[in-house]
N, CA and C atoms as a LAMMPS dump frame, in Angstrom:
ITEM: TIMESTEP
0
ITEM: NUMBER OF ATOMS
243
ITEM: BOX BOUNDS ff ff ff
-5.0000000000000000e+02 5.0000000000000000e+02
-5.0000000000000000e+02 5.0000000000000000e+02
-5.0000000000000000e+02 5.0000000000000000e+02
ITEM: ATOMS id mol type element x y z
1 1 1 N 31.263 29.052 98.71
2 1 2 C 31.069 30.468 98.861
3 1 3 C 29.588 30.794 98.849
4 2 1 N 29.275 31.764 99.64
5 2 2 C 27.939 31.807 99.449
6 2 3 C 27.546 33.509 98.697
7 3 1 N 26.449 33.454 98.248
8 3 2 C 26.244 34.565 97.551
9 3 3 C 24.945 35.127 97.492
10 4 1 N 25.146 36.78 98.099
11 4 2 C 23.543 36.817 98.318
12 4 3 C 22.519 36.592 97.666
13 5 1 N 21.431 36.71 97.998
14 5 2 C 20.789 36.054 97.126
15 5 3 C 20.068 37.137 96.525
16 6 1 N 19.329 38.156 97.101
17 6 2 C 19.579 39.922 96.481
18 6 3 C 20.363 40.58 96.838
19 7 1 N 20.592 41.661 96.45
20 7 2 C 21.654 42.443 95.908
21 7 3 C 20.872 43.943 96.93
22 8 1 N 21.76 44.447 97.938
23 8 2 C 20.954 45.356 98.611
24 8 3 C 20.376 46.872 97.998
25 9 1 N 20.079 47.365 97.4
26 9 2 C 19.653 48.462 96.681
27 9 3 C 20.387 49.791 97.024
28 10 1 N 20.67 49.765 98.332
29 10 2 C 21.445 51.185 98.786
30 10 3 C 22.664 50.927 98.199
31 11 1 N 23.454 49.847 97.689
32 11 2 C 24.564 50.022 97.071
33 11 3 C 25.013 50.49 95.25
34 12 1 N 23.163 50.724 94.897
35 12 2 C 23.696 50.862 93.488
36 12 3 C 23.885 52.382 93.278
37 13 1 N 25.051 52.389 92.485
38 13 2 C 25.444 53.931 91.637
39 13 3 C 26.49 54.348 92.871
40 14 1 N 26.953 53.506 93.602
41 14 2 C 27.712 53.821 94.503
42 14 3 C 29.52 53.549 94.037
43 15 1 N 30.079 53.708 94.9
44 15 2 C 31.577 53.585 94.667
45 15 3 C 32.01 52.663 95.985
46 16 1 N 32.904 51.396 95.824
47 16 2 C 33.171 50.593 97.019
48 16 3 C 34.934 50.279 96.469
49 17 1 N 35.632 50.56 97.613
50 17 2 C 37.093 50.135 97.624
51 17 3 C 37.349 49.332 98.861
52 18 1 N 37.475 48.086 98.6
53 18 2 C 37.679 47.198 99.969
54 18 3 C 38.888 46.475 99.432
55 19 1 N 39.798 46.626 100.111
56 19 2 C 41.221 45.812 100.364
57 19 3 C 41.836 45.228 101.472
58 20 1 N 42.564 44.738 101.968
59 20 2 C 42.886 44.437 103.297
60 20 3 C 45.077 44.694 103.017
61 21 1 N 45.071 45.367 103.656
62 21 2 C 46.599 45.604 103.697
63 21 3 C 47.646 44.42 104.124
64 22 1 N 47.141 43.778 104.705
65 22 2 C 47.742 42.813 105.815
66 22 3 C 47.287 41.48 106.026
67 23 1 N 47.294 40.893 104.757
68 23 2 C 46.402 39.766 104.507
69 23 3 C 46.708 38.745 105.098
70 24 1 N 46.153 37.82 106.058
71 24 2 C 46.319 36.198 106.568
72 24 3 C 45.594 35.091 105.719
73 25 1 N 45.255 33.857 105.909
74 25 2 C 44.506 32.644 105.469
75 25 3 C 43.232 33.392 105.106
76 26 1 N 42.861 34.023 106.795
77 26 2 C 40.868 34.337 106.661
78 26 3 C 41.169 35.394 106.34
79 27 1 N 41.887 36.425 106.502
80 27 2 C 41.727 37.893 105.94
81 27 3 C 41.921 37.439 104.046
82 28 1 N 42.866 36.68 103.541
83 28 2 C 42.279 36.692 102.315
84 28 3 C 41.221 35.794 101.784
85 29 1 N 40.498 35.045 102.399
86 29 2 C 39.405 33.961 102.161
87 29 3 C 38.019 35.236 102.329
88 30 1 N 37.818 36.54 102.992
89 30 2 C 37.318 37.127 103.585
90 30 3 C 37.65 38.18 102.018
91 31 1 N 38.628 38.869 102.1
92 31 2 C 38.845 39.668 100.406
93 31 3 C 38.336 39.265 99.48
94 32 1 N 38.857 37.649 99.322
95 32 2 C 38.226 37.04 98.035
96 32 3 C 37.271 36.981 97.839
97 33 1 N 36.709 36.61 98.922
98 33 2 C 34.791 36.367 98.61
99 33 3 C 34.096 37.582 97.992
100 34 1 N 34.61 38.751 99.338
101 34 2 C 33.843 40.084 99.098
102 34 3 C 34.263 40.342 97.879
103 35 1 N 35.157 40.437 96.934
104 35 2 C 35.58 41.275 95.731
105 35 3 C 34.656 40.211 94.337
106 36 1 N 34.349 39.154 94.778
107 36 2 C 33.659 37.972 93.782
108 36 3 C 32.29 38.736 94.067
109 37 1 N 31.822 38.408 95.387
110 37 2 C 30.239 38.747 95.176
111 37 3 C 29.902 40.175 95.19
112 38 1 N 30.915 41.353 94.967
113 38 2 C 30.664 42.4 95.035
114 38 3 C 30.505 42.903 93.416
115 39 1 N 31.438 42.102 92.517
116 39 2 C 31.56 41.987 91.02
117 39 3 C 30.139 41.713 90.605
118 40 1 N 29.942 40.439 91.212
119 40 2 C 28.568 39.246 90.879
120 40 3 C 26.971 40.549 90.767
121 41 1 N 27.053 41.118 92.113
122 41 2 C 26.15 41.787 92.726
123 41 3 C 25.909 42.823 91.34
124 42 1 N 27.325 43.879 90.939
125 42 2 C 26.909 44.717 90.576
126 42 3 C 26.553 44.039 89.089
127 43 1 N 27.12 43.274 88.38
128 43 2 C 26.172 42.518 87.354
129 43 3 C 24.986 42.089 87.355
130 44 1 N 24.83 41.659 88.392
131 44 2 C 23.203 41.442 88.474
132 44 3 C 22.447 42.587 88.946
133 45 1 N 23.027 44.078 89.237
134 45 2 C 22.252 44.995 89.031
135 45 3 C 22.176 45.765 87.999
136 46 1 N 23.581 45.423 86.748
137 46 2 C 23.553 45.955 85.719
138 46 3 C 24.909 47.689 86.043
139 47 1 N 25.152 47.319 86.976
140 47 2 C 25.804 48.577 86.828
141 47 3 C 26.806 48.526 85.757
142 48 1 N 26.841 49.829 84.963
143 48 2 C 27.73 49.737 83.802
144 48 3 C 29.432 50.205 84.183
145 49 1 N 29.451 50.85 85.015
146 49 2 C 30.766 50.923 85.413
147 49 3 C 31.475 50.359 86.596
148 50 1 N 32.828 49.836 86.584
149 50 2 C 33.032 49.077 88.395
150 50 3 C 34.924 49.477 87.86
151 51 1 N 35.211 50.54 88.672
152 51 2 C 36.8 50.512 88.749
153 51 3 C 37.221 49.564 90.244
154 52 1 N 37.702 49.035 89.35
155 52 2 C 38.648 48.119 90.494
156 52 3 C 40.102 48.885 90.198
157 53 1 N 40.791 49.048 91.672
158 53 2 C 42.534 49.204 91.333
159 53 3 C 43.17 48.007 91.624
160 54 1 N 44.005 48.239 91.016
161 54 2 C 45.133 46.842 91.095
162 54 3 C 46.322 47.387 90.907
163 55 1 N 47.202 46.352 90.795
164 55 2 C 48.651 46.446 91.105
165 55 3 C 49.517 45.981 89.881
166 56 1 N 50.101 47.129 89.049
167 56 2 C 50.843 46.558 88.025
168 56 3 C 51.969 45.281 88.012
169 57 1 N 51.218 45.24 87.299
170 57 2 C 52.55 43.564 87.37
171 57 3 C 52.419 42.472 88.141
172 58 1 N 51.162 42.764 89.42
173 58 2 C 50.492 41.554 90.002
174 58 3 C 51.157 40.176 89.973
175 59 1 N 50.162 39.781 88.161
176 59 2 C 50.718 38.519 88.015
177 59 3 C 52.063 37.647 88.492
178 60 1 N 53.295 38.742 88.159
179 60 2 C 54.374 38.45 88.662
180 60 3 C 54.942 37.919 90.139
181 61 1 N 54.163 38.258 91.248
182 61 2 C 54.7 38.307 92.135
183 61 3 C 53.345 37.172 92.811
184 62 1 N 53.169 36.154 92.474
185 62 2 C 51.997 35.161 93.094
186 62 3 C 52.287 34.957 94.82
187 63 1 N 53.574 35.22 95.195
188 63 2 C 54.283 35.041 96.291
189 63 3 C 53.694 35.981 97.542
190 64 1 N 53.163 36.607 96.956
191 64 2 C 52.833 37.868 97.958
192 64 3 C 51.38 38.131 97.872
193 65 1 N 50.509 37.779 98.962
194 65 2 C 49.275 37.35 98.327
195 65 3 C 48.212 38.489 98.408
196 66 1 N 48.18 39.415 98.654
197 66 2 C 47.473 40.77 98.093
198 66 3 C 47.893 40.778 96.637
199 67 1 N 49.223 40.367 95.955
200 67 2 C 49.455 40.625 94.249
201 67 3 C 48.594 39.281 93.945
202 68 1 N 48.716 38.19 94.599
203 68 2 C 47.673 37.015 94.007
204 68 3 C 46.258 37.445 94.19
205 69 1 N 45.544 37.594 95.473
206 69 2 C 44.271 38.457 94.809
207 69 3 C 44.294 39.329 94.206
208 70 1 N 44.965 40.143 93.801
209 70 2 C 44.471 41.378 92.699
210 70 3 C 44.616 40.689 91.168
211 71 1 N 45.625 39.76 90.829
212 71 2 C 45.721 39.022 90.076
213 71 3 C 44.492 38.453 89.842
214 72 1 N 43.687 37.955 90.777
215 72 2 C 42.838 36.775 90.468
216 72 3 C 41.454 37.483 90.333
217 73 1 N 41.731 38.883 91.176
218 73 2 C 40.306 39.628 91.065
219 73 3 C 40.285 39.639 89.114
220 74 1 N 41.606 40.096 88.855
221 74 2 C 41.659 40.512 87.632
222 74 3 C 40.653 39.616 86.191
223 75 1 N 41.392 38.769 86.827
224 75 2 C 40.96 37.411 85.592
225 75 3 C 39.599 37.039 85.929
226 76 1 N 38.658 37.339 87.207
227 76 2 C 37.51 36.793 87.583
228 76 3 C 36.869 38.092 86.731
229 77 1 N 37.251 39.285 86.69
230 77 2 C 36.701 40.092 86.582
231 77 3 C 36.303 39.864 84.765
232 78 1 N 37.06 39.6 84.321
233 78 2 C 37.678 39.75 82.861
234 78 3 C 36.211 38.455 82.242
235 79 1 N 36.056 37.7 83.369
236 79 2 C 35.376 36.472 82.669
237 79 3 C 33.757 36.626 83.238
238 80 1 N 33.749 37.646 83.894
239 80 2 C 32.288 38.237 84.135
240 80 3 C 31.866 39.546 83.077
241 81 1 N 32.198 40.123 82.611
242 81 2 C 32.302 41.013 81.632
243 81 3 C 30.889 40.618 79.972
């Protein structure tokens, strides 16, 4: 994965919701990345707040892979904190 290497400035204090409804192989290889280095980014700018939405009960349903990324955003998120 690659990860920028700065962090663009017009995005801080901002609000970003990126999901993909209709996820394939690259449409979720393409989610995953963006929701990792978008986490990464705003830590390394310090932003103190980042709502992510997710999907109750996620975990449950690994089968359906928009509930596996939101799942996994979850736990990436949890261990950047």
């Amino acid at each position: 994965m690659r990860v920028p290497r700065k962090c663009n400035p017009k995005c801080y204090q901002c609000c970003v919701l990126a999901s993909l409804k209709n996820t394939r192989q690259i449409g979720e290889q393409v989610d995953w990345e963006g929701k990792v280095a978008l986490i990464q980014c705003a830590k390394a700018m310090g932003i103190q707040k980042y709502v992510f939405l997710s999907i109750h009960n996620c975990d449950k349903h690994p089968e359906v892979p928009l509930m596996e990324i939101k799942y996994c955003t979850e736990k990436f998120f949890r261990t950047q904190a």
